[in-house]
GUKETI-210025 format. One record per residue (C-alpha): x, y, z. Coordinates in steps of 0.1 Angstrom, whole numbers, padded with zeros to 4 digits, always signed. Each point is the difference from the previous one (the first is absolute). Layout:
<sites>
XYZ
...
</sites>
This chain:
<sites>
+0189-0108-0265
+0000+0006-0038
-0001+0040+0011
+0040-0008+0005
-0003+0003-0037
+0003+0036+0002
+0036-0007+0013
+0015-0008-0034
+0000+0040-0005
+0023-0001+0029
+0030-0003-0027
-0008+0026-0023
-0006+0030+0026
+0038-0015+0012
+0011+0000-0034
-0017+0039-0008
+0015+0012+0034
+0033-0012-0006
+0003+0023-0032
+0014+0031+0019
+0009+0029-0024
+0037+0016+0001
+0017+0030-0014
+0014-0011-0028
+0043+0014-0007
+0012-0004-0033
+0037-0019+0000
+0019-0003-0034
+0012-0034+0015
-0041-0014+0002
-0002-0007-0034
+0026-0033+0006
-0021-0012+0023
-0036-0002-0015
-0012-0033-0008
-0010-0012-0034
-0039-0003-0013
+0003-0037+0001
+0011+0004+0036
-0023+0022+0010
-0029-0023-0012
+0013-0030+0018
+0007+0018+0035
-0043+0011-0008
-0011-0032-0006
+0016-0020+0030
-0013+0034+0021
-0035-0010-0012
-0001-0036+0007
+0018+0011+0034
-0031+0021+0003
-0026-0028-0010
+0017-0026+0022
-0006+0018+0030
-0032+0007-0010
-0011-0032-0005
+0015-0012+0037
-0025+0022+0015
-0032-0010-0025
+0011-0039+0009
+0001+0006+0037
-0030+0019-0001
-0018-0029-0017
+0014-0027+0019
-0006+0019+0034
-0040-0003-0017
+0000-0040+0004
-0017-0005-0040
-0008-0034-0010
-0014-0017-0027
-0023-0035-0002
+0023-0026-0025
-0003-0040+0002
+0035-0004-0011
+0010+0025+0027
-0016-0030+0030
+0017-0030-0023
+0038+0016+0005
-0006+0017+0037
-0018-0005+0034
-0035+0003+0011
-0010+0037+0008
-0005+0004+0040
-0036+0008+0008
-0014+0025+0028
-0029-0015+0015
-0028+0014+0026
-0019-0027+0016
-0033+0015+0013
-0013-0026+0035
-0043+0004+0004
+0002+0012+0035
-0040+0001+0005
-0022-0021+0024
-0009-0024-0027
+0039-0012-0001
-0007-0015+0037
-0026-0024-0011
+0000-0031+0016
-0020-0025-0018
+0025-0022-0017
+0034-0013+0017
+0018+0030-0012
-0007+0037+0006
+0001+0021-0033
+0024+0021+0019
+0025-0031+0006
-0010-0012-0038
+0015+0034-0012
+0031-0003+0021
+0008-0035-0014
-0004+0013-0036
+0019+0032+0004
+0031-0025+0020
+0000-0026-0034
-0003+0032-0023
+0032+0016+0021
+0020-0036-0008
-0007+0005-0035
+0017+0041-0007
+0035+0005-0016
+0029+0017+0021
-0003+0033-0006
-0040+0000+0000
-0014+0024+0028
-0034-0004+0022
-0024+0028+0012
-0023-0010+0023
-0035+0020+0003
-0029-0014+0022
-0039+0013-0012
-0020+0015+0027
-0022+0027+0003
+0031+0020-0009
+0030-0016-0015
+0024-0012+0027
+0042+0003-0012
+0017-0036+0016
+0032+0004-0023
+0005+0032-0016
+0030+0004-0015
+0007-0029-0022
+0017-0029+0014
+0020-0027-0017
+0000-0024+0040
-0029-0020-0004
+0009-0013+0037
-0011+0034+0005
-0030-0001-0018
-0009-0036+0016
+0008+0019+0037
-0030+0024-0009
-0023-0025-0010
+0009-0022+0030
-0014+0035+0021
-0031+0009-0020
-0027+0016+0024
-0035-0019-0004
-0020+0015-0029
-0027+0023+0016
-0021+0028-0022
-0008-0002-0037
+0024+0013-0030
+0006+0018-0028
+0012-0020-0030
+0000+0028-0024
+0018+0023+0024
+0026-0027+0009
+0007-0007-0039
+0004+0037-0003
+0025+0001+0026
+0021-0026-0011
+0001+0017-0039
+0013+0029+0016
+0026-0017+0024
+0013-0019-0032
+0003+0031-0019
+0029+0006+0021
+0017-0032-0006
+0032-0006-0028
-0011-0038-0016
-0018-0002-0032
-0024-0028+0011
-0023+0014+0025
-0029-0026+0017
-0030+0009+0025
-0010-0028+0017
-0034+0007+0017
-0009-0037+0027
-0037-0001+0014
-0026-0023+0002
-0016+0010-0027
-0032+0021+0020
-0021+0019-0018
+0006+0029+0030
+0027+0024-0005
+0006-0001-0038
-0025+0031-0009
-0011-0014-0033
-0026+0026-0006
+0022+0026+0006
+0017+0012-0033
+0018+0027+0015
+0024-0022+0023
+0006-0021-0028
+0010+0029-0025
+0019+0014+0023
+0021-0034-0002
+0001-0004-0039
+0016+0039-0003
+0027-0013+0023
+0006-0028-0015
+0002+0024-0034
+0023+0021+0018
+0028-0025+0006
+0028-0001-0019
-0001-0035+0005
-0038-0013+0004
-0001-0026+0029
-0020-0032-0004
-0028-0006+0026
-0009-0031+0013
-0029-0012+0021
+0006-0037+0020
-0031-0013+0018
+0012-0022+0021
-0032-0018+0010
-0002-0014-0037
+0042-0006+0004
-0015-0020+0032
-0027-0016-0019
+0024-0013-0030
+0020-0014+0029
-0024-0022+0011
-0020+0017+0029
-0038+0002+0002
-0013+0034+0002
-0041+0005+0009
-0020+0019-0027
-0007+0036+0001
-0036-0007+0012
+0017-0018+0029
+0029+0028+0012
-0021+0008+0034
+0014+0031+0017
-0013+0020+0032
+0016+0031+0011
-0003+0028+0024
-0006+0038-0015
+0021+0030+0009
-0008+0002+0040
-0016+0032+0011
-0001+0015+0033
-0023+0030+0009
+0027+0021+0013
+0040-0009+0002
+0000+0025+0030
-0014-0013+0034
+0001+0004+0035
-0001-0030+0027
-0036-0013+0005
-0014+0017-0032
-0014-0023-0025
+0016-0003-0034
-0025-0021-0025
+0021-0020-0027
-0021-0008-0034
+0010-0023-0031
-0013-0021-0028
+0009-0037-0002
-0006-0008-0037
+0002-0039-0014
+0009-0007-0037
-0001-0031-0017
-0020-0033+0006
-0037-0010-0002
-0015-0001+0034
-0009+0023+0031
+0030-0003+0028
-0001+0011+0035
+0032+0017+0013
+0011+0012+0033
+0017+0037+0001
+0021+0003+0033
+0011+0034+0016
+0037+0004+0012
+0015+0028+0021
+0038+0006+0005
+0008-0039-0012
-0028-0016+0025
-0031-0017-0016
-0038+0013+0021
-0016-0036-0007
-0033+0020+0018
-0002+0020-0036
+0008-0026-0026
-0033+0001-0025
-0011-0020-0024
-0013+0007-0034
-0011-0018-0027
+0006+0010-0038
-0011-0009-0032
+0017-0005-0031
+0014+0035-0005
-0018+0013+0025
+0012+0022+0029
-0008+0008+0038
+0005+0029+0018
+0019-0002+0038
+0003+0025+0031
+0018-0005+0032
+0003+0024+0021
+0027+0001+0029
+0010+0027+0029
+0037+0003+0005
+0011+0005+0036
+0039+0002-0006
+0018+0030-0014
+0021-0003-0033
-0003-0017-0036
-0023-0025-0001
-0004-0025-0031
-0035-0014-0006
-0003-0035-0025
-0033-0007-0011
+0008-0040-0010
-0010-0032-0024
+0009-0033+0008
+0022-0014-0026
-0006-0006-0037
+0020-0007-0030
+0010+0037+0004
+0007+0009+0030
+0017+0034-0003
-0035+0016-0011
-0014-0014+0029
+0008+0026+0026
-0002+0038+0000
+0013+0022+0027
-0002+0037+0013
+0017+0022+0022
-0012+0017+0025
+0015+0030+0022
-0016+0001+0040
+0014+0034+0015
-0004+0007+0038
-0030+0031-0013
+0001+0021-0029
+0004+0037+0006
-0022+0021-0020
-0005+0039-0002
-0030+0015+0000
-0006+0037-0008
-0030+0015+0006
-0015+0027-0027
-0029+0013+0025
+0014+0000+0029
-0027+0012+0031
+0001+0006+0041
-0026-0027+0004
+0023-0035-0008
-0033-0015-0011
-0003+0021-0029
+0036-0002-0011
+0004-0014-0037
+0024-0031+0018
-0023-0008+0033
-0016-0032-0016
+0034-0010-0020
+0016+0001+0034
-0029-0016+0022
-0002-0029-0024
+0042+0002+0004
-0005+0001+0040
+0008-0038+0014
-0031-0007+0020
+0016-0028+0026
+0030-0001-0020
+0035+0013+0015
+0011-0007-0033
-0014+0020-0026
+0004-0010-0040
+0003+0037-0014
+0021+0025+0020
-0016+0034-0014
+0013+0033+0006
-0023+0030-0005
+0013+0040-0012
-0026+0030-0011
+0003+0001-0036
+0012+0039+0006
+0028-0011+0026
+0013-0028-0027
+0036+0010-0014
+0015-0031-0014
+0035+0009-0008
+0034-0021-0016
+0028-0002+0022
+0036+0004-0009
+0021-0014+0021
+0010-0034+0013
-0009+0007+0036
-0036+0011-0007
-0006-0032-0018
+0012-0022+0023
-0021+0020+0024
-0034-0014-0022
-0009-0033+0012
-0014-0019-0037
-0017-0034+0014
+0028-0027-0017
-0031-0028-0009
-0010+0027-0022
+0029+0003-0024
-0009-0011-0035
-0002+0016-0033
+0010+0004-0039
+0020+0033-0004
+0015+0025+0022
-0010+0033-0021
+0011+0039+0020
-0026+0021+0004
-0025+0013-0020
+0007+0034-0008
+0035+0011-0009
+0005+0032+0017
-0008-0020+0032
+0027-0028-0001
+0027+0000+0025
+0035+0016-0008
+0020-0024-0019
+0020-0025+0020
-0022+0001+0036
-0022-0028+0008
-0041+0007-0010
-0022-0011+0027
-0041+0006+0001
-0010+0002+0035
-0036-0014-0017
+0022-0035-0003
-0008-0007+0037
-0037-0007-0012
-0011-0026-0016
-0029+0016-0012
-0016+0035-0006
-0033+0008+0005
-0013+0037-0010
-0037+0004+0016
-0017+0025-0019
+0034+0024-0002
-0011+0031-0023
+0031+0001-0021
+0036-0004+0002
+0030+0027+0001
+0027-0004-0019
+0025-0020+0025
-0030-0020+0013
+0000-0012-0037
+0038-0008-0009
-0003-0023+0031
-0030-0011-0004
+0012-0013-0041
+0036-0009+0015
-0018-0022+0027
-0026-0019-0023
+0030-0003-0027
+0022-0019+0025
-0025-0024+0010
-0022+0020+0022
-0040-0003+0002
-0024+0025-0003
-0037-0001+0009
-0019+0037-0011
-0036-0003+0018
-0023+0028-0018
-0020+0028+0022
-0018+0032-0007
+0035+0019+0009
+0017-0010-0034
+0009+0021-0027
-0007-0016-0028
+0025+0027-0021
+0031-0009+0021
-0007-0041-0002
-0008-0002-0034
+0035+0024-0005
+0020-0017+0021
-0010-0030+0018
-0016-0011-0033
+0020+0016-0031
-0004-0011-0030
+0030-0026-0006
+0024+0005+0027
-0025+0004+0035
-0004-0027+0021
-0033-0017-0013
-0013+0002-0034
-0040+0012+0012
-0012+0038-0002
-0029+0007+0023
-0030+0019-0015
-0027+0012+0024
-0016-0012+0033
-0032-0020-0007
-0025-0006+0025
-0028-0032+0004
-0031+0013-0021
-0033-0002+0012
-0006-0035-0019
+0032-0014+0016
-0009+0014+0036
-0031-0027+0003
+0024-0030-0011
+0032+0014+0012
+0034+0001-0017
+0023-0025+0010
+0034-0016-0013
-0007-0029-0029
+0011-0033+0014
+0005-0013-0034
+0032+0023-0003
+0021-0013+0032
+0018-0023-0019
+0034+0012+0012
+0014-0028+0027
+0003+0027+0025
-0037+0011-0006
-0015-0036+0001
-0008-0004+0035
-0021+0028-0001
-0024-0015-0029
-0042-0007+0014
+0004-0039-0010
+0031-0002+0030
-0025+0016+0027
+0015+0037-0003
-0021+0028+0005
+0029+0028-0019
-0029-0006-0026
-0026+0018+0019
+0016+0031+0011
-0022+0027-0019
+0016+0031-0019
-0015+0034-0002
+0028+0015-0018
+0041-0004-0015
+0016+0016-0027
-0005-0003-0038
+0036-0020-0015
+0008-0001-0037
+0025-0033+0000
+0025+0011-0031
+0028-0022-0015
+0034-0008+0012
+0028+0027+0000
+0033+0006+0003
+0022+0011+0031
+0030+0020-0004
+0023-0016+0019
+0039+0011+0004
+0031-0014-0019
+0030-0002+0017
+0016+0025-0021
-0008+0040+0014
-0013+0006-0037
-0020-0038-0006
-0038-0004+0007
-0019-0032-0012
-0030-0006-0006
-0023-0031+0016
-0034-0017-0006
-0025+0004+0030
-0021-0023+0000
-0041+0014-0003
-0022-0001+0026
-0025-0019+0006
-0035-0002+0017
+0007-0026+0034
-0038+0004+0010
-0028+0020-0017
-0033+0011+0017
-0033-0016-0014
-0009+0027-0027
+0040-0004-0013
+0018+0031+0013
+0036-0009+0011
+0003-0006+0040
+0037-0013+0005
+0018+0005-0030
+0039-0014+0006
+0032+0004-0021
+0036-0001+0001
+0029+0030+0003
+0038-0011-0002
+0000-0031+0024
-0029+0016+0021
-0039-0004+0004
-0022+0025-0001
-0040-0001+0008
-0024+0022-0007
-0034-0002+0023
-0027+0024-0017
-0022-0002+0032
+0017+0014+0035
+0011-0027+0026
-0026+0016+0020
-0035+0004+0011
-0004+0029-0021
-0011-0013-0032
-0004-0037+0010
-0009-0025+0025
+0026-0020-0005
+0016+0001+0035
-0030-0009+0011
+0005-0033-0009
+0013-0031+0016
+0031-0003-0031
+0013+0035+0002
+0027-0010+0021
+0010-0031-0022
-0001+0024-0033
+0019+0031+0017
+0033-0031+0013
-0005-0014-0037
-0001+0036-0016
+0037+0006+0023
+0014-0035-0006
-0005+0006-0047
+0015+0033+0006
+0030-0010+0015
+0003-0036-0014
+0023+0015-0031
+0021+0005+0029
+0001-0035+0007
+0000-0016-0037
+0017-0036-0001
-0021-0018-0022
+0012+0010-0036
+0000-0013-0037
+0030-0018-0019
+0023+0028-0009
-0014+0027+0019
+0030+0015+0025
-0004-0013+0039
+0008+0032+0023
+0008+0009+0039
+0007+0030+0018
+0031-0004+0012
+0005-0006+0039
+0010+0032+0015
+0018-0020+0030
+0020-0018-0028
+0006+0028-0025
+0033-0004-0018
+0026+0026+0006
+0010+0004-0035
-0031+0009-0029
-0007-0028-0018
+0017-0025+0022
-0023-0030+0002
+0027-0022+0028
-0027-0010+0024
-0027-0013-0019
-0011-0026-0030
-0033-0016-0011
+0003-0036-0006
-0021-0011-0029
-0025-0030-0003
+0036-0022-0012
+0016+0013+0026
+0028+0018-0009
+0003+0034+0014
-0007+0032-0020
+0019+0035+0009
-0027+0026-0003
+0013+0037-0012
-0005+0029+0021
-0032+0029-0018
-0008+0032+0013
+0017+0021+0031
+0001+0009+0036
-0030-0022+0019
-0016-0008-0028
+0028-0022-0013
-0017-0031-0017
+0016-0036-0006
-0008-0008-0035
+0004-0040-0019
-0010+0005-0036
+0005-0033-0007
-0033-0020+0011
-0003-0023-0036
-0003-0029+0026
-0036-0004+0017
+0002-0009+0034
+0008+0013+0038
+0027+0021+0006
+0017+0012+0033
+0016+0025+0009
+0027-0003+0026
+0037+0008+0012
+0025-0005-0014
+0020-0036+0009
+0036-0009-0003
-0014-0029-0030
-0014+0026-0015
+0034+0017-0012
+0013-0032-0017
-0035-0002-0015
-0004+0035-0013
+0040-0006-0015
-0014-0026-0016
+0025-0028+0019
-0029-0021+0014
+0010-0034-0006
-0017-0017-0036
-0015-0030+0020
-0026+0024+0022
-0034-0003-0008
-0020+0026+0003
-0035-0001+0022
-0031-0005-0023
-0025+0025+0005
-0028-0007+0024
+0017-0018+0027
+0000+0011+0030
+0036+0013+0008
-0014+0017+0029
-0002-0022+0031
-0017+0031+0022
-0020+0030-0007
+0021+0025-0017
-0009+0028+0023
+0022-0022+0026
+0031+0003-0028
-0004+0029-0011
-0006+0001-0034
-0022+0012-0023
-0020-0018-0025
-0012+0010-0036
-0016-0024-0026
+0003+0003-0038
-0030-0015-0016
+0001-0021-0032
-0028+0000-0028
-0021-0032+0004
-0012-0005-0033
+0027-0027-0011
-0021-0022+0024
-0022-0011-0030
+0017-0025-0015
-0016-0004-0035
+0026-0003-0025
+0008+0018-0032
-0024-0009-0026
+0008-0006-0040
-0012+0035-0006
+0021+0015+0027
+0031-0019-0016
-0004+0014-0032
-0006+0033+0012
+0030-0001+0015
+0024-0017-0028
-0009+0020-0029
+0021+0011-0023
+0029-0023+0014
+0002+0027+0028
+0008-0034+0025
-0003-0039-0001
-0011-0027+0026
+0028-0028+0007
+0002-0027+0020
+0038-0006+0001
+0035+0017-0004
+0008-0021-0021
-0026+0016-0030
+0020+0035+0012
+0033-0012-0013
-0020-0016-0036
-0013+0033-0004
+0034+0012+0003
+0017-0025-0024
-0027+0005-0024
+0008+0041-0006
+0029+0013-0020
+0026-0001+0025
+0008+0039+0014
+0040+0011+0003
+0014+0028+0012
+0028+0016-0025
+0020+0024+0028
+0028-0032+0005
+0005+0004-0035
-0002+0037-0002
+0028+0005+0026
+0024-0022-0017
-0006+0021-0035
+0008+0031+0028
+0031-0020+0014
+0009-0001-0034
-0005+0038-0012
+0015+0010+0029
+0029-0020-0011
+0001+0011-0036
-0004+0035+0013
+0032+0000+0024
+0024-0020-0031
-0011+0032-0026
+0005+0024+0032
+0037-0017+0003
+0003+0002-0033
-0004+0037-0009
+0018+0008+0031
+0031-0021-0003
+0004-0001-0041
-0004+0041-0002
-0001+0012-0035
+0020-0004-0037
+0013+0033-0006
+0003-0009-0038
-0022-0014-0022
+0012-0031-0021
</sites>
């Protein structure tokens, strides 16, 4: 605002412009009229101040429009209390749910922030922030109805995940930055657990003290436990030794894409913190909201210890399935469940192009990929594959509406980050027509020793993996290693960070022992059930030869802006070795492209250079090979803050681009969420970037509640559903809805609290203060030089220039000039 200061040269250029020049006539009559010296120095001087006086309007405006203050006592003795702008920060981790005295520290919080709200000023505003993984806005902007705030409080979802205390103080500098008062409060509530306050990490913390710096007004920050406000209230709270705690890790499911009757193995850690003495547990296994008492387990844990669980379940039924691996309850219960979704499609269509392609089937590159596809007894098979000569394979992007809608894309297999065009520029579509890869009827790829690519086999190829589509490359003697290492493997932008050096071959030493895969290295959940200690033979198959891979580091992908000109730049992520052979060479090396998988096998999936279909688990590895590929595809178990995606329907495509009318995905409170509308033509993906809330999410139609809901008219008294109850009275494949899970960090399950060091670490240099009341807020307060803003009294000393400057304008224009001097 003080940059209005350059306005007060707004006069003078008015003043310099006003001077016109004339031609000037000589009159013999003139000299009458000419005013006296005395004259002429008065009728300067009132010009001047006339001058200064508007001037100085604009410098005062200027200044007052800046809001200056100054700190005075005698200033608070003759006028009110300054108003304050206040951000209340609300714990919402696990620990906050902890059941173990009469009051939850969730519901202790809520009482404190309710008296605290009794005890503001009119004219005092609220922010309300809850700390999560990521920083969750309940009122943002500024609200002087603390009904309002006490509404929001009254609706507070139940805390799940860990948080970020640093990050959440940050946040609230920055929102209060914004703000007019010249008192400015933080006020961080928790239970005062050691978890989510980063004390080690000096970078968080500095981050927060140049903020602070920063402000023209530096807030004070305040930390409220408010199991030590419940202590000094009289309740009993057990020792830190005592705090017991079991909770489920993050669930994870060998594949999230299935077919019915395929198993699908689940694994976790149940981890128990706290206490003393062993304890036995039982872990029960729940599909679609019904509890399978024939798999509850029991494990028992020592003090923290851990114990590994795996269930493993065939799904029959079409549709999203969610899977809850289960605790009974403790003192808190929101860690004691983890779930997982899981996608079951009717079979998953897979392309297979042969590189070596020969009149007798049995020596085709493909015949034991699709013999170990074939469904001996089965009318049903799991993997639909469609074979094409490598030379008679012409991928191609369609451009028009009717040629996509002519592509049949599987709908169970719609999932995804980003919808990115295609890989090379002078390939994409004309500008305004739909893009469509006929590759996005696959769910999966699989080039069997293909020499090399051409050029359009390679756009679609990238566009395909970049969308979400997987690729599985099995190695022969027909590749040229030139044209991978080129192309397929570029350095930074191909589609797997690996360059392949020469073929190697058993030596003579090896021949007698044999060279077969490492069973230390399956440690990928996929690869598991092929390790020697589970009865697998995958172990034995021996290996004459495969190709020499050099892993290298992560690079970067150009990917396309959405301006014609734009291209960006992102990470992909390196390779890395899924199963080595005993001597270390690389065997499946896997990696990431876009929102696609890609899997390199150095070793053909054939007899040629290996026994391997020779042996009793080729099938099993070829369907798990298929179902990684093209599980990218059907991604719904994600991470706090990472985006939940879904092709869009094409029976149910909006009319209008970027219309989003039929759908929403209701969130673990459930309140509905409209998605935006990414990419174009069939690849059209729902996208919620909002996911700060671990829990299930669903993604349905549209309801008439939902519009009232979305308008925000809902009525205040609703509550919203707590996360982990089952909504769902039947399988969701019967709704029709799909299912996606945002997972939460389980760390905050240990529930040590913050030590003396931690404290200090935390409070130095004054940067914040533990409280236990509101009441030592408002001391603080009374104890500082009162702040006062000086723009009430600025704009009456402008009332009264302006004034002054219209009586001396009146003046010169009304009382004209003495034409004689005394």
């Amino acid at each position: 605002m003080l940059a209005g200061l350059a306005g007060v040269a707004l006069p003078v250029i008015a003043h310099l412009l006003s001077k016109k020049k004339y031609d000037i006539v000589s009159w013999g009559a003139m000299q009458f009229l000419k005013l006296g010296q005395e004259t002429r120095r008065r009728v300067w001087l009132e010009d001047l101040w006339l001058l200064l006086l508007r001037m100085a309007l604009i410098a005062w405006l200027a200044i007052a429009l800046a809001r200056p203050w100054v700190s005075a006592k005698w200033l608070g003795d003759i006028g009110p209390q300054p108003n304050r702008d206040i951000v209340l920060i609300l714990d919402g981790s696990y620990s906050m749910a902890w059941e173990a005295t009469s009051v939850t520290p969730q519901e202790q919080a809520v009482r404190w922030i309710d008296k605290f709200l009794g005890q503001l000023r009119p004219g005092d505003t609220v922010t309300l922030l809850e700390a999560r993984e990521q920083v969750r806005t309940l009122i943002d902007p500024p609200t002087r109805d603390v009904n309002r705030v006490r509404d929001v409080l009254n609706q507070l979802s139940p805390p799940t995940g860990t948080a970020n205390f640093p990050e959440a103080l940050s946040h609230a500098v920055k929102l209060l930055s914004r703000t007019n008062h010249l008192r400015r409060e933080v006020v961080l509530l928790t239970d005062g657990q050691s978890q989510g306050w980063y004390s080690d990490d000096s970078n968080l913390w500095l981050r927060l003290d140049d903020l602070k710096k920063q402000s023209s007004v530096a807030p004070h920050l305040w930390v409220v436990d408010v199991m030590k406000s419940a202590e000094s209230d009289g309740q009993e709270l057990p020792a830190a030794g005592e705090r017991l705690n079991f909770h489920v890790e993050r669930l994870q499911p060998s594949r999230e894409l299935s077919v019915p009757g395929f198993p699908v193995r689940f694994q976790t850690r149940v981890r128990f913190s706290g206490g003393s003495t062993s304890v036995t547990r039982q872990v029960h296994f729940e599909v679609d909201g019904q509890r399978l008492a024939e798999r509850t387990q029991s494990v028992t844990l020592s003090p923290g210890g851990e114990a590994n669980v795996e269930f493993e379940h065939r799904f029959e039924a079409t549709g999203s399935h969610r899977v809850r691996v289960a605790l009974d309850a403790d003192d808190l219960p929101t860690d004691n469940v983890s779930e997982a979704v899981i996608v079951v499609a009717e079979a998953v269509p897979v392309l297979l192009v042969d590189g070596d392609p020969r009149p007798e089937p049995v020596q085709s590159e493909t015949f034991f990929i699709r013999a170990a596809l074939a469904a001996t007894g089965n009318e049903t098979p799991w993997v639909q594959p469609t074979t094409v000569k490598w030379s008679e394979w012409t991928p191609t992007f369609h451009t028009n509406a009717k040629a996509a809608d002519e592509a049949s894309v599987e709908p169970l297999l719609r999932s995804g980050n980003a919808a990115p065009k295609t890989a090379r520029r002078e390939l994409r579509p004309p500008e305004g027509q739909p893009a469509f890869n006929d590759l996005d009827k696959y769910a999966a790829v699989v080039l069997a020793n293909v020499p090399k690519l051409t050029d359009a086999q390679f756009a679609a190829l990238t566009d395909y993996v970049r969308r979400g589509g997987g690729v599985g490359l099995a190695l022969g003697n027909q590749i040229d290693r030139d044209s991978y290492n080129h192309q397929l493997f570029a350095e930074e932008i191909g589609l797997l960070g690996v360059s392949l050096t020469d073929i190697e071959s058993e030596t003579p030493e090896q021949r007698e022992q044999g060279v077969l895969i490492a069973n230390a290295t399956l440690e990928s959940p996929w690869l598991q059930r092929f390790r020697a200690e589970r009865g697998a033979a995958f172990t034995t198959a021996r290996f004459s030869r495969w190709w020499g891979v050099e892993i290298a580091e992560g690079g970067k992908q150009e990917a396309e802006g959405s301006d014609e000109s734009e291209t960006k730049a992102i990470e992909r992520p390196p390779a890395i070795a899924l199963a080595r052979l005993q001597f270390g060479a690389p065997y499946l090396v896997g990696g990431q492209f876009g929102r696609g998988n890609v899997l390199l096998l150095t070793s053909p999936l054939d007899a040629d250079w290996n026994t391997l279909p020779a042996r009793p688990d080729f099938v099993a590895f070829v369907h798990e090979l298929l179902f990684q590929l093209a599980s990218r595809r059907g991604e719904r178990n994600v991470a706090v803050g990472q985006p939940l995606v879904s092709l869009l329907p094409n029976a149910a495509q909006p009319a209008e681009a970027g219309a989003t009318e039929n759908f929403v995905i209701e969130g673990p409170d459930g309140e509905p969420h409209e998605p935006k509308i990414n990419g174009e033509g069939a690849s059209r993906l729902l996208v919620l970037d909002d996911t700060s809330l671990p829990g299930v999410y669903v993604l349905r139609r549209r309801e008439p509640e939902d519009e009232k809901r979305l308008a925000g008219k809902a009525e205040a008294d609703r509550k919203p559903v707590a996360p982990g109850k089952d909504k769902l009275a039947k399988p969701l494949a019967a709704q029709g809805r799909e299912l996606f899970v945002v997972n939460a960090d389980r760390a905050e399950s240990n529930l040590a609290p913050l030590t003396d060091e931690q404290i200090a670490s935390i409070t130095a240099d004054e940067r914040l203060q533990f409280i236990h009341e509101g009441r030592e807020i408002q001391a603080a307060a009374s104890n500082e030089l009162p702040r006062h803003e000086l723009w009430q009294l600025l704009f009456l000393a402008f009332l009264a220039l302006l004034v002054g400057e219209v009586l001396l304008t009146r003046k010169l224009v009304r009382g004209g000039h003495v034409a004689t001097d005394a």
